[in-house]
LOSE-775989 format. One record per residue (C-alpha): residue number from 1; residue in three letters; x negated, y, z. Coordinates in nm, 2 decimals. Layout:
VEXKOL figu drenvex     xx     yy     zz
VEXKOL  NUM     ALA      X      Y      Z
...
This chain:
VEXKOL figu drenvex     xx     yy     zz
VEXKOL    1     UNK  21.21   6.90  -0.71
VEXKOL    2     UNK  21.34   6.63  -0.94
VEXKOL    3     UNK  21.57   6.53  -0.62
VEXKOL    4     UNK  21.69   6.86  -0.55
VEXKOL    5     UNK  21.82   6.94  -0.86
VEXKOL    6     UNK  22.01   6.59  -0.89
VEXKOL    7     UNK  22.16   6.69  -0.57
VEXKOL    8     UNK  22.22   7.04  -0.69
VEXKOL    9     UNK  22.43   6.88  -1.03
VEXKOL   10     UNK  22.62   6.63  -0.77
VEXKOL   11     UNK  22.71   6.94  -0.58
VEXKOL   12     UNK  22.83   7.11  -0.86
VEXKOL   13     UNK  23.03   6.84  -1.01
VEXKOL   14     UNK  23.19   6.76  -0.71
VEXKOL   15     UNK  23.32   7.12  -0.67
VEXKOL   16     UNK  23.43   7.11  -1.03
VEXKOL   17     UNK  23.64   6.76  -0.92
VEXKOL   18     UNK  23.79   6.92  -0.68
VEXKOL   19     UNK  23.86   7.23  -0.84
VEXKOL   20     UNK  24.05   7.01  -1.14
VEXKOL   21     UNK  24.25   6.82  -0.94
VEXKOL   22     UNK  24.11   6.43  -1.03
VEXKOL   23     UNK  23.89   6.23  -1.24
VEXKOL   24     UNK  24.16   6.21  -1.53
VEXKOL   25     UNK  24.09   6.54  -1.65
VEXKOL   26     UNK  23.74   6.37  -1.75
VEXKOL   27     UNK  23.93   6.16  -2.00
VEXKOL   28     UNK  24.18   6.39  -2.13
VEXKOL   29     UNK  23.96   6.73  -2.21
VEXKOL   30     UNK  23.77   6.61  -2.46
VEXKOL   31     UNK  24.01   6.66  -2.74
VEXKOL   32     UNK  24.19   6.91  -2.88
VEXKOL   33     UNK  24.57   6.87  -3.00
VEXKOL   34     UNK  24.46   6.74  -3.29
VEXKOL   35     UNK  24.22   6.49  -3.14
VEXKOL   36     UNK  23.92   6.67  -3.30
VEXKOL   37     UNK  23.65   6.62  -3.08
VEXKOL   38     UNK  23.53   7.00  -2.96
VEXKOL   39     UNK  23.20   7.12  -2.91
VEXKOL   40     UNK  23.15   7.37  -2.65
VEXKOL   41     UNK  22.95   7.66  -2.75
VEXKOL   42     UNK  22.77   7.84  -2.45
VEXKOL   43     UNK  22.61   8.17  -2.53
VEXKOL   44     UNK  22.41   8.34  -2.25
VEXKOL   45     UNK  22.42   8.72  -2.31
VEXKOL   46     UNK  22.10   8.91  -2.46
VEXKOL   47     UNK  21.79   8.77  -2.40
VEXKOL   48     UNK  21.45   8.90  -2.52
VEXKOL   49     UNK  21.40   9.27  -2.64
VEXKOL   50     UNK  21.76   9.33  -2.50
VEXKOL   51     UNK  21.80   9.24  -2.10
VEXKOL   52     UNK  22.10   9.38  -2.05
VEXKOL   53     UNK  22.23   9.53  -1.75
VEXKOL   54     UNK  22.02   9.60  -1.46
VEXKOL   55     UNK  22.07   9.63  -1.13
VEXKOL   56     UNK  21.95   9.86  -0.87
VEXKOL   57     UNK  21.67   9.66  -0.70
VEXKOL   58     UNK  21.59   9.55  -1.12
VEXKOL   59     UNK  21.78   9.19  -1.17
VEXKOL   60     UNK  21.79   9.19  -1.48
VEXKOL   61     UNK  22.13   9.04  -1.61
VEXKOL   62     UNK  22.00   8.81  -1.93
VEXKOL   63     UNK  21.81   8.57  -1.67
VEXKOL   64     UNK  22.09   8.54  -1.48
VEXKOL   65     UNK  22.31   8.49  -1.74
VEXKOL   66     UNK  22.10   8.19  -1.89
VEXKOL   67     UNK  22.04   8.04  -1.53
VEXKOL   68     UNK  22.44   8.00  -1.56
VEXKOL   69     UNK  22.48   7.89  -1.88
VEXKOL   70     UNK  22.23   7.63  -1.87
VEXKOL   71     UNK  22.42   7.51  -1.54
VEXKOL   72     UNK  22.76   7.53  -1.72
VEXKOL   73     UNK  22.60   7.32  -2.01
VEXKOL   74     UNK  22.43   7.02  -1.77
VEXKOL   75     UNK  22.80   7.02  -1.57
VEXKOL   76     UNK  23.00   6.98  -1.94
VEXKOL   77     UNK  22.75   6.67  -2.03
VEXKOL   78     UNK  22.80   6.52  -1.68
VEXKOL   79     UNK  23.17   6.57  -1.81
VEXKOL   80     UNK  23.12   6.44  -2.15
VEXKOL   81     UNK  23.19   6.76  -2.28
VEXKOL   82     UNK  22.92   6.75  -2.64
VEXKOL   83     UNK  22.75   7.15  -2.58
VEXKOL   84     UNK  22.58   7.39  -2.81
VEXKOL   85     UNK  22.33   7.70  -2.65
VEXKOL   86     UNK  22.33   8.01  -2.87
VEXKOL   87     UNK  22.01   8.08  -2.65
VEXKOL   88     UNK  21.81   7.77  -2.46
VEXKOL   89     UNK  21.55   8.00  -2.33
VEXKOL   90     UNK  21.44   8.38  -2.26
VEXKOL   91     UNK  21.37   8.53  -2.66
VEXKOL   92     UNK  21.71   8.66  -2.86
VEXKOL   93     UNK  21.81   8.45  -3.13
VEXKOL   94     UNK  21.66   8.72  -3.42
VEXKOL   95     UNK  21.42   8.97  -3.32
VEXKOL   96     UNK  21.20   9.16  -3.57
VEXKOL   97     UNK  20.96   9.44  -3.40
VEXKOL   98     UNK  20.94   9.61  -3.73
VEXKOL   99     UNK  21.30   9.66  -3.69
VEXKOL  100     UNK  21.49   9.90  -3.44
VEXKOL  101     UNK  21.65   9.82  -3.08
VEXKOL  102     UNK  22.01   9.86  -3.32
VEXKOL  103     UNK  21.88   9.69  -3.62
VEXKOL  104     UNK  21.78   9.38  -3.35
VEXKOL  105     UNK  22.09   9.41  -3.18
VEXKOL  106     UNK  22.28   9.36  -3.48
VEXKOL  107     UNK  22.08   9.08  -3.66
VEXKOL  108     UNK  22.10   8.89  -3.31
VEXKOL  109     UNK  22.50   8.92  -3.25
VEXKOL  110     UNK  22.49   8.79  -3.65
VEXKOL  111     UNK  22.32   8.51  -3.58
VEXKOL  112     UNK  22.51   8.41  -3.30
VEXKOL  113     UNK  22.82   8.45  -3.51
VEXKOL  114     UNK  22.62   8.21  -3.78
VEXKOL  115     UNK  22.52   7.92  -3.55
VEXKOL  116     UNK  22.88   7.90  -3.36
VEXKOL  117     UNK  23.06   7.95  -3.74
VEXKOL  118     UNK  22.79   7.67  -3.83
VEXKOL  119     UNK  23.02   7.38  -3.56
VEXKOL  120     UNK  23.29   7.15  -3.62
VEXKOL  121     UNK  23.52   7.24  -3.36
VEXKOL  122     UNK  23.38   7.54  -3.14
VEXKOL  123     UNK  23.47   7.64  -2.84
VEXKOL  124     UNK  23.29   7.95  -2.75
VEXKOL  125     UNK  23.19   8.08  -2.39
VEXKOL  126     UNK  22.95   8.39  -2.32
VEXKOL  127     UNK  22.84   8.45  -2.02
VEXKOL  128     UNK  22.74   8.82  -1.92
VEXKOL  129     UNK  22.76   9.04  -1.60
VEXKOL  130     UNK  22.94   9.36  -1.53
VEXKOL  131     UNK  22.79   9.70  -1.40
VEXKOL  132     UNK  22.96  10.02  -1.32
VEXKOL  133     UNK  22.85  10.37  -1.28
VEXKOL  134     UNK  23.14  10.31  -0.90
VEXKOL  135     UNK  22.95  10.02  -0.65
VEXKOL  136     UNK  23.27   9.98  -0.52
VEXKOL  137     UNK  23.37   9.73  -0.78
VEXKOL  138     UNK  23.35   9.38  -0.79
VEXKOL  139     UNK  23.45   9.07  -0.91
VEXKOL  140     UNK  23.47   8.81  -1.20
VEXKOL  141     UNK  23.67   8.86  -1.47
VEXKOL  142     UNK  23.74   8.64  -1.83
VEXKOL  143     UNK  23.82   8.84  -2.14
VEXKOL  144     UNK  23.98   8.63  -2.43
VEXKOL  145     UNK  23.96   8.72  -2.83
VEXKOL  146     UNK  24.30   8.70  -2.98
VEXKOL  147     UNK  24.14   8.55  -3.30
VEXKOL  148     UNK  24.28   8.24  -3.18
VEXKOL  149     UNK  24.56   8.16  -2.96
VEXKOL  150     UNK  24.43   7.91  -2.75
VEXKOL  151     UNK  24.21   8.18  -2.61
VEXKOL  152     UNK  24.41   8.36  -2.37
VEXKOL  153     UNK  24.53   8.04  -2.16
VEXKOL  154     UNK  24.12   7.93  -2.14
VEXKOL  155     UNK  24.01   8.28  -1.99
VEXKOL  156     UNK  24.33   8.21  -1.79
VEXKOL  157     UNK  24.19   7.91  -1.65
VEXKOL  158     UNK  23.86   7.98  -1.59
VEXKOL  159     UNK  23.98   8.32  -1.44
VEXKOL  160     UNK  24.17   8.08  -1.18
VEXKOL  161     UNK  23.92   7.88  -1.10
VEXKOL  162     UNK  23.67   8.18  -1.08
VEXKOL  163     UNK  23.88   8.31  -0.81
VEXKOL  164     UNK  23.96   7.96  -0.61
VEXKOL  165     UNK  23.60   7.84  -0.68
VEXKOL  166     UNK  23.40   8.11  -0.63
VEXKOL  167     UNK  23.60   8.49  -0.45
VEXKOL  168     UNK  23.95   8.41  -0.33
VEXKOL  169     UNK  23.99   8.81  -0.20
VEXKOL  170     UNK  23.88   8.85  -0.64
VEXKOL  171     UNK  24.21   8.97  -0.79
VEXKOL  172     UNK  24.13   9.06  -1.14
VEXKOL  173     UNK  24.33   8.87  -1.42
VEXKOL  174     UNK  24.19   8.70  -1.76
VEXKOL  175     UNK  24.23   9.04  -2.01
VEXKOL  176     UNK  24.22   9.07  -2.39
VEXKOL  177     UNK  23.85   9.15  -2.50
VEXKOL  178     UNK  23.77   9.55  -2.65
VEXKOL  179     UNK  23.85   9.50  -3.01
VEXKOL  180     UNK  23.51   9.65  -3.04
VEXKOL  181     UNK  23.33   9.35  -2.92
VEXKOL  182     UNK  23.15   9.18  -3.23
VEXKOL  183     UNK  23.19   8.82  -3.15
VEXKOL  184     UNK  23.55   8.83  -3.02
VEXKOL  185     UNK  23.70   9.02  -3.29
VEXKOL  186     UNK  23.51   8.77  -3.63
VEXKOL  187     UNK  23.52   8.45  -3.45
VEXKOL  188     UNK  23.82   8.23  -3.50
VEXKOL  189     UNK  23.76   7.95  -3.23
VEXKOL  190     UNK  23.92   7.99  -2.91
VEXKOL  191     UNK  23.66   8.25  -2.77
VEXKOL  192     UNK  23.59   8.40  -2.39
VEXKOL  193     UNK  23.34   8.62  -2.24
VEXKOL  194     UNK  23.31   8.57  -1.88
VEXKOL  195     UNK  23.20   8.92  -1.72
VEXKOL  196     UNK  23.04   8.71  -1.37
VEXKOL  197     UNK  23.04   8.99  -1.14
VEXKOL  198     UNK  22.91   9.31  -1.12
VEXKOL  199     UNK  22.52   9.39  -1.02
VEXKOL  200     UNK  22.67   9.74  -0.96
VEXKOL  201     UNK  22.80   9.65  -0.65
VEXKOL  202     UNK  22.49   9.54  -0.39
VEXKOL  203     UNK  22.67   9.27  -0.20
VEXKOL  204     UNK  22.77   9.07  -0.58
VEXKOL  205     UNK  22.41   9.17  -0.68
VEXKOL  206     UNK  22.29   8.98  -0.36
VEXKOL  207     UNK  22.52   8.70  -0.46
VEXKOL  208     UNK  22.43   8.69  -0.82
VEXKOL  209     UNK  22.03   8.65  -0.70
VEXKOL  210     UNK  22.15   8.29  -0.54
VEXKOL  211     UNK  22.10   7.98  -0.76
VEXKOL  212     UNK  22.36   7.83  -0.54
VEXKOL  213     UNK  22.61   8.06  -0.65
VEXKOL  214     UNK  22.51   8.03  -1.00
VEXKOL  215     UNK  22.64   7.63  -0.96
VEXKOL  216     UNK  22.95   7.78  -0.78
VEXKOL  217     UNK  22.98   7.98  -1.09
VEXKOL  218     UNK  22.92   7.72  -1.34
VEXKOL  219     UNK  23.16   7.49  -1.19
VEXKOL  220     UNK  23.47   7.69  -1.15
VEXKOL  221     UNK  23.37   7.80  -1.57
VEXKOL  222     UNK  23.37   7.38  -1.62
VEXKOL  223     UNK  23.68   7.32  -1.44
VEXKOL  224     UNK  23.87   7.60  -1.64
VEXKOL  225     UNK  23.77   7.49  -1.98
VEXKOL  226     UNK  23.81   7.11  -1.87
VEXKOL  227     UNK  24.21   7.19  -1.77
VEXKOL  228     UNK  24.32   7.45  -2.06
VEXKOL  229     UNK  24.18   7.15  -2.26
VEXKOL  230     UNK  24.36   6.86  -2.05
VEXKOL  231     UNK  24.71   7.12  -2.07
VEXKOL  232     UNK  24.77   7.21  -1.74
């Protein structure tokens, strides 16, 4: 088991090499422009009382969003990349049962705010899944807060390397996030949420089952955030 999951974090870090173009970007991400060293905050969606989405043969999207996250974090500290997790494990960062699903809801998004507001340095990711009332839809797509404006050319990235990494026929572009979204309208760190696919749409579902893919995944998110910090 041990040996499989080596291999599996070789895989992935080879596809992230590949996807960034050389070893130098290694070197050279680790800063920002002010050669602050950043930390990258990875958030995997819900968790606990609150799974999420859920698709029609019942994956639930909050397991799937932490399998990736804790793939994207072991790939940034192959990198050298120092990581925070909003969520390490299944339970929601605040959870009350005297309170209501809302009440929860709110005191958990809160808390997330708290703990990435708490970092020198933040760089916050949040990975989540899509669903849609049409199966016909598909594809990953980044969606950047404009509460900072090194946002937009990091969902830009990672929306790149989603789409050479993981779905070349995936045409969606990196968007401005809902101004309605908690986290990306009161955090002031460059902030993304990456939307992974849709479990709407049976043939992503089926994809979004596969650990593999989840290293596919994880790697294209790494070699994004390792070139909108290198410049390119």
């Amino acid at each position: 088991m041990e040996r499989r999951l080596k291999c599996g974090i070789c895989a992935a870090a080879a596809l992230a090499l590949v996807l960034c173009f050389g070893m130098e970007q290694k070197t050279r991400a680790m800063q920002t422009a002010g050669n602050t060293e950043v930390t990258l905050v990875i958030d995997a969606g819900h968790g606990g009382f609150d799974g999420g989405a859920v698709g029609a043969d019942g994956t639930a999207e909050q397991d799937i969003n932490l399998s990736i996250a804790k793939r994207v974090q072991v790939l940034a500290n192959f990198f050298g990349v120092p990581t925070a997790m909003t969520r390490p494990d299944e339970n929601a960062l605040d959870y009350n049962p005297s309170r209501t699903v809302r009440e929860n809801k709110i005191a958990d998004i809160k808390a997330r705010e708290k703990l990435v507001n708490s970092i020198p340095s933040p760089v916050f990711l949040s990975i989540h899944l899509n669903k849609f009332s049409d199966a016909q839809y598909h594809g990953a797509q980044v969606f950047y807060s404009t509460g900072n404006v090194h946002g937009k050319p990091l969902a830009e990235q990672i929306q790149q390397c989603l789409i050479d990494g993981c779905d070349p026929l995936n045409h969606r572009k990196a968007k401005q996030a809902d101004s309605a979204i908690y986290l990306m309208k009161r955090l002031d760190c460059p902030a993304v949420i990456i939307e992974c696919g849709f479990l709407s749409n049976p043939a992503e579902e089926a994809r979004l089952r596969d650990e593999t893919y989840h290293k596919q995944l994880a790697a294209a998110v790494i070699c994004g955030y390792l070139r909108s910090q290198s410049g390119m």
